[in-house]
C-alpha positions in Angstrom: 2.3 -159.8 56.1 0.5 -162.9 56.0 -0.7 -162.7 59.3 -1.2 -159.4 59.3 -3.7 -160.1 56.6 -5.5 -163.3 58.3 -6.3 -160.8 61.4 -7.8 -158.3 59.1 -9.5 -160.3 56.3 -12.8 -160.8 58.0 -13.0 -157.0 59.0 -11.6 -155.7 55.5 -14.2 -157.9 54.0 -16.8 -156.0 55.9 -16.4 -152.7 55.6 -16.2 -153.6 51.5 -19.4 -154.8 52.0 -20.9 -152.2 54.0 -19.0 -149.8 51.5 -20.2 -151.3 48.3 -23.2 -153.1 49.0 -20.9 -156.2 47.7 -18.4 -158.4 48.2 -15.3 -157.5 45.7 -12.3 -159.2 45.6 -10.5 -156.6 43.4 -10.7 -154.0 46.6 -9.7 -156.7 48.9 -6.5 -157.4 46.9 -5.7 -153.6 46.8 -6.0 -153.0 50.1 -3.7 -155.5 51.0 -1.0 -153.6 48.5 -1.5 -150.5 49.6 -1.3 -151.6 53.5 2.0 -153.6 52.0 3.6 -150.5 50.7 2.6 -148.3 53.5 3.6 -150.0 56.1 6.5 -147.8 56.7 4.0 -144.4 57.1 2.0 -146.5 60.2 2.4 -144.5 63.5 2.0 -146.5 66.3 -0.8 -143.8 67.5 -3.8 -146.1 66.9 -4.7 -149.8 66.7 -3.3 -150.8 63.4 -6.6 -152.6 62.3 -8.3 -148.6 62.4 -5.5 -147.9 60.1 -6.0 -150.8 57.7 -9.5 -149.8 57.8 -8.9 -146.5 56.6 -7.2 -147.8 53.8 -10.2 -149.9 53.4 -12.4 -147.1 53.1 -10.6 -144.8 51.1 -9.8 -147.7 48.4 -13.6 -148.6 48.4 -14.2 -144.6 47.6 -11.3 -144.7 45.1 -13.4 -147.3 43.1 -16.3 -145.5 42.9 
């Protein structure tokens, strides 16, 4: 997991702040659970960094 997350951070940091005009570190960390727990449901159909950014996206409209 950890390197899964050093590959991601720097575009999971950027769609957050594309997403909320802001850099918050309370999405960050809850994308990194969700992608934790739902690691099991990834398909193999797409790159898994689209995937993580989905979950990026959705978490970032879940705050709001």
């Amino acid at each position: 997991m950890k390197q899964l997350i050093e590959q991601n951070k720097s575009r999971i940091r950027a769609i957050i702040r594309k997403l909320t005009g802001s850099y918050n570190e309370d999405i960050e960390q809850e994308v990194y659970i969700k992608t934790w727990k739902n690691l099991d449901n990834y398909k193999e159909e797409g790159k898994l960094s689209q995937w993580i950014g989905m979950i990026t996206a959705n978490v970032c409209r879940d705050y709001f």
